[in-house]
C-alpha positions in Angstrom: 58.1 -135.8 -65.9 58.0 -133.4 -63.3 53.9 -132.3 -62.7 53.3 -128.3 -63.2 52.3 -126.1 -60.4 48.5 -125.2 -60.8 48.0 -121.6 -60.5 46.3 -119.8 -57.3 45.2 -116.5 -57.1 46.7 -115.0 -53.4 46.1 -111.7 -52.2 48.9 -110.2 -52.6 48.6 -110.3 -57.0 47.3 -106.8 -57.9 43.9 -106.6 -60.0 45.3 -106.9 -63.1 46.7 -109.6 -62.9 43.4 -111.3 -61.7 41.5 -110.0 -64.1 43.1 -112.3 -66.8 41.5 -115.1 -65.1 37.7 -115.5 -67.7 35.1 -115.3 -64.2 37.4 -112.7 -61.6 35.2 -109.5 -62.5 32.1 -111.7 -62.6 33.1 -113.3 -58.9 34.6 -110.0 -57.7 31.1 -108.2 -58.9 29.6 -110.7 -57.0 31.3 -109.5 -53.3 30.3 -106.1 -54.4 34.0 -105.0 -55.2 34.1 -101.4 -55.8 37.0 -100.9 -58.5 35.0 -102.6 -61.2 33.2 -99.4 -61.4 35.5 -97.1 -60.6 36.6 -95.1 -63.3 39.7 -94.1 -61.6 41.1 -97.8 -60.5 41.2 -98.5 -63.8 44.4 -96.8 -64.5 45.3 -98.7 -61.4 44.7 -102.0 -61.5 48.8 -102.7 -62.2 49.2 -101.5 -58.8 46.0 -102.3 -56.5 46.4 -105.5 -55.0 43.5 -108.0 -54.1 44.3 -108.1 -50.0 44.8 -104.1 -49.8 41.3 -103.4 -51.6 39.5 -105.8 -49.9 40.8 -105.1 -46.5 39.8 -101.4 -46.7 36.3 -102.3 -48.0 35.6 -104.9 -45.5 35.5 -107.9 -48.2 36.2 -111.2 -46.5 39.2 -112.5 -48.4 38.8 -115.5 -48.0 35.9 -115.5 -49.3 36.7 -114.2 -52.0 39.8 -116.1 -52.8 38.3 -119.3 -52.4 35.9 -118.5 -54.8 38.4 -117.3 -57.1 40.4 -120.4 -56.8 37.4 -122.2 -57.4 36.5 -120.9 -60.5 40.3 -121.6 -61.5 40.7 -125.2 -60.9 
């Protein structure tokens, strides 16, 4: 039986998508990202993608997707 591929959150999936994961916007709160309170990202979050936001606010992603991934595993 062939084993399934465990999922990874990479920096090119857009926020939505990581948002499905139960702790993202508690770990992404957590390096201060700013689209959680943004009221206009949130008509965005199909198209803003985890590597764009955090490079133009600085966030250390890899940081951040370690952390992620952890919570995932």
């Amino acid at each position: 039986m062939p084993k399934t591929k465990q999922a990874k959150i990479t920096e090119t999936m857009t926020l939505a998508e990581i948002y499905k994961y139960p702790k993202a916007k508690e770990i992404l709160g957590k390096f201060q990202l700013p689209c959680l309170s943004c009221p206009m990202a949130q008509y965005e979050l199909s198209d803003l993608k985890l590597g764009a936001v955090a490079h133009k606010y600085g966030l250390d992603i890899e940081a951040v997707l370690k952390e992620l991934n952890d919570s995932i595993k």
